[in-house]
C-alpha positions in Angstrom: -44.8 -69.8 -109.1 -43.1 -70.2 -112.6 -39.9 -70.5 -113.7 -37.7 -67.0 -113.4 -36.6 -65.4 -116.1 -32.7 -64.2 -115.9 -31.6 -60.8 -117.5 -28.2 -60.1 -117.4 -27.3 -56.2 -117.9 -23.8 -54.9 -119.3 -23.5 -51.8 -117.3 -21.0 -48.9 -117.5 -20.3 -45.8 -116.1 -20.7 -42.4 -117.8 -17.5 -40.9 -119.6 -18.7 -37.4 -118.6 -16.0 -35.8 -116.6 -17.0 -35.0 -113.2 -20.0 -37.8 -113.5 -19.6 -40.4 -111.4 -22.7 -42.1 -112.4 -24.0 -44.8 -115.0 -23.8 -43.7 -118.4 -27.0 -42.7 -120.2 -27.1 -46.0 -122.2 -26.7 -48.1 -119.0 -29.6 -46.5 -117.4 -31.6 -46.0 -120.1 -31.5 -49.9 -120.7 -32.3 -50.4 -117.5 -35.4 -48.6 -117.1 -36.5 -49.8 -120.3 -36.2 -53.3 -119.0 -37.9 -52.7 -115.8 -40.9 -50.7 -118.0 -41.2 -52.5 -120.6 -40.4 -56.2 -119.8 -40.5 -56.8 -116.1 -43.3 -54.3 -115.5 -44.9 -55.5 -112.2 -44.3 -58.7 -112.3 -41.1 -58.5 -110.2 -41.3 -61.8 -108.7 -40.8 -63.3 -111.9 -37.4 -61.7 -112.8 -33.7 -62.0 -111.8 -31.5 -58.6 -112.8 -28.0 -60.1 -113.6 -25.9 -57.1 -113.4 -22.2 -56.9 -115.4 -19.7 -54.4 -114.7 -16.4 -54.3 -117.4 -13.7 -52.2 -115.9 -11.1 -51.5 -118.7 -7.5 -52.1 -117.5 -5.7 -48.8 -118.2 -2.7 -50.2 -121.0 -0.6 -47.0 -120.0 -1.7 -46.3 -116.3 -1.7 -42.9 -117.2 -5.9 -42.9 -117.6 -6.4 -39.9 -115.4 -4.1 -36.9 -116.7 -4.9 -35.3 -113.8 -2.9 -37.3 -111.7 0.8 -37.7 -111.1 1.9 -41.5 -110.1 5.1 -41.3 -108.2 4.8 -44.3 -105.9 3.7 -48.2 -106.3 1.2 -47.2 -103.7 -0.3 -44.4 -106.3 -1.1 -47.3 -108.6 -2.3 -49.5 -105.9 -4.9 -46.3 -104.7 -5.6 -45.6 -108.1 -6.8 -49.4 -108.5 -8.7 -49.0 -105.1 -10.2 -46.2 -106.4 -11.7 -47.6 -109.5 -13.1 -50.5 -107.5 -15.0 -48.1 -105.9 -16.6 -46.4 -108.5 -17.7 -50.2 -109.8 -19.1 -50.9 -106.2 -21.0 -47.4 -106.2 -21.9 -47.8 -109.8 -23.4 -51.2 -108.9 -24.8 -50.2 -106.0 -26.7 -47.7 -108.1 -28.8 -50.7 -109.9 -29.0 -52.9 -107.1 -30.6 -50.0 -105.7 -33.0 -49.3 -107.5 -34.1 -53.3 -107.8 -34.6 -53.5 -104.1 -37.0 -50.4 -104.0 -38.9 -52.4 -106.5 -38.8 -55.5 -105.1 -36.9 -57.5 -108.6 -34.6 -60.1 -107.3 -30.9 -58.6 -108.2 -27.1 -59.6 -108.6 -24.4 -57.5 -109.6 -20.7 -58.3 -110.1 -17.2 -57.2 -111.5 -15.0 -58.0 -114.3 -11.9 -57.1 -115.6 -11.2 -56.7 -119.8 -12.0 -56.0 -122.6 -16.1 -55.3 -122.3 -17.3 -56.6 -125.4 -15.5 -60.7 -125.2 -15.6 -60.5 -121.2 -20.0 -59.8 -121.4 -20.0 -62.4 -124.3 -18.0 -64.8 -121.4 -19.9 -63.9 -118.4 -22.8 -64.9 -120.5 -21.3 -68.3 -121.7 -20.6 -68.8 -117.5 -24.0 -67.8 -116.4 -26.5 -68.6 -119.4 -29.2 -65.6 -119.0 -32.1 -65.7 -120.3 -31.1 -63.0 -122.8 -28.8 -59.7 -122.3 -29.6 -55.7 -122.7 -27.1 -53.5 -123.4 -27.4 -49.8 -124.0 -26.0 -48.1 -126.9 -25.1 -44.7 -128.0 -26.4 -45.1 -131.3 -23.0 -44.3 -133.3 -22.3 -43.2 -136.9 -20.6 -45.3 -138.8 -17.7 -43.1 -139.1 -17.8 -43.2 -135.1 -17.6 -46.8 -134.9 -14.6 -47.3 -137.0 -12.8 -45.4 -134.4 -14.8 -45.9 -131.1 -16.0 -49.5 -131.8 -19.6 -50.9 -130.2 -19.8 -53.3 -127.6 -23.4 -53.8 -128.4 -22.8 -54.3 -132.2 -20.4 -57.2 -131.1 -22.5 -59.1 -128.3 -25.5 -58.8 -130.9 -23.5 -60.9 -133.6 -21.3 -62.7 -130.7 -23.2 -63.5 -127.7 -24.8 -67.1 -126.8 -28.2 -66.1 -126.0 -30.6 -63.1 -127.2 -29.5 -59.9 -127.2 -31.5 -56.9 -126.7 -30.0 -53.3 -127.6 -31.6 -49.8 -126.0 -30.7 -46.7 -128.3 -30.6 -43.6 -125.9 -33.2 -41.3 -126.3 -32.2 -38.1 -128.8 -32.8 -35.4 -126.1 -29.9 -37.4 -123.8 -27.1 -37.2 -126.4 -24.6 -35.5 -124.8 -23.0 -32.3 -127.5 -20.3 -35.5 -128.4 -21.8 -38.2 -128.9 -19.1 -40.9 -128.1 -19.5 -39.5 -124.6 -21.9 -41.2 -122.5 
C-alpha cells in the first residue's frame, strides 16, 4: 500500500437562518472531493476536516437573544460548540459510510489566517475550500476566505464554486 494522500477541508456552517447545517460551499467541496479525487480509492485518502468558529467581537451575534447573566455567555459558548461538533459530525459521517480515513477538529479566529495556520501545523497534501463565487463589489465588503488561502496558504489549494441552481436569492448567504 502507498503512501496516503492528506486533504485538509475548511468547513463552515450555513448562514441561512434556521439551518443548522454545512453551508452549500462546504458540502459542495466536499462531495466534489470525494467524486472527483478520491473516487473509490478510499484507502488511499486521509479527510482533514477544519472547523473556524468566529469569536463574536460584540457578543451580541444572535439578536434574538437577551444576555443577562455570565452564565448566558457561558451557554451561548456551549451552544456554538455544539453546532461545530454536529457540523463535524456531519463530514465525519459521511467518511465512515464510505470507508475514507477521517479527522475533524475545532478552531477559534479569524477563518482565513487560522486555515492558512492549521495548514502550516499539519502540512496536507493540499486544501479545498468552497466558495460562493462573489462579485467583486461583494468582496470588498464580505471578503473571501478562499481568495486569501489561494494566495496565502503553504501547500495547494483547491477552490469549489457552488453550483448556480444552489445560490441562495443573496448570495453572501451560504
Amino acid at each position: 500500500m502507498g503512501e496516503v494522500t492528506r486533504i485538509m477541508v475548511a468547513v463552515n456552517q450555513s448562514s441561512l437562518k434556521g439551518y443548522p447545517h454545512p453551508s452549500i460551499s462546504s458540502k459542495g467541496a466536499f462531495e466534489w472531493t470525494i467524486k472527483k479525487i478520491v473516487r473509490h480509492n478510499v484507502a488511499s485518502f486521509n479527510l482533514l476536516f477544519l472547523h473556524v468558529q468566529v469569536p463574536d467581537e460584540d457578543g451580541f451575534d444572535d439578536m434574538d437573544s437577551i444576555y443577562a447573566s455570565p452564565d448566558d455567555f457561558k451557554r451561548m459558548k456551549q451552544r456554538d460548540r455544539i453546532r461545530g461538533a454536529h457540523l463535524l459530525e456531519y463530514f465525519v459521517n459521511k467518511c465512515h459510510e464510505i470507508g475514507v480515513g477521517c479527522q475533524a477538529w475545532i478552531k477559534h479566529g479569524d477563518p482565513k489566517e487560522v486555515i492558512c495556520h492549521e495548514v502550516k501545523r499539519v502540512h496536507p497534501d493540499f486544501l479545498v475550500v468552497g466558495s460562493r463565487g462573489l462579485g467583486p463589489f461583494q468582496k470588498v465588503f464580505v471578503g473571501t476566505v478562499s481568495e486569501f488561502c489561494v494566495k496565502h496558504a503553504e501547500c495547494p489549494v483547491i477552490t469549489i464554486k457552488r453550483k448556480a441552481d444552489e445560490t441562495p436569492q443573496d448570495p453572501v448567504d451560504d
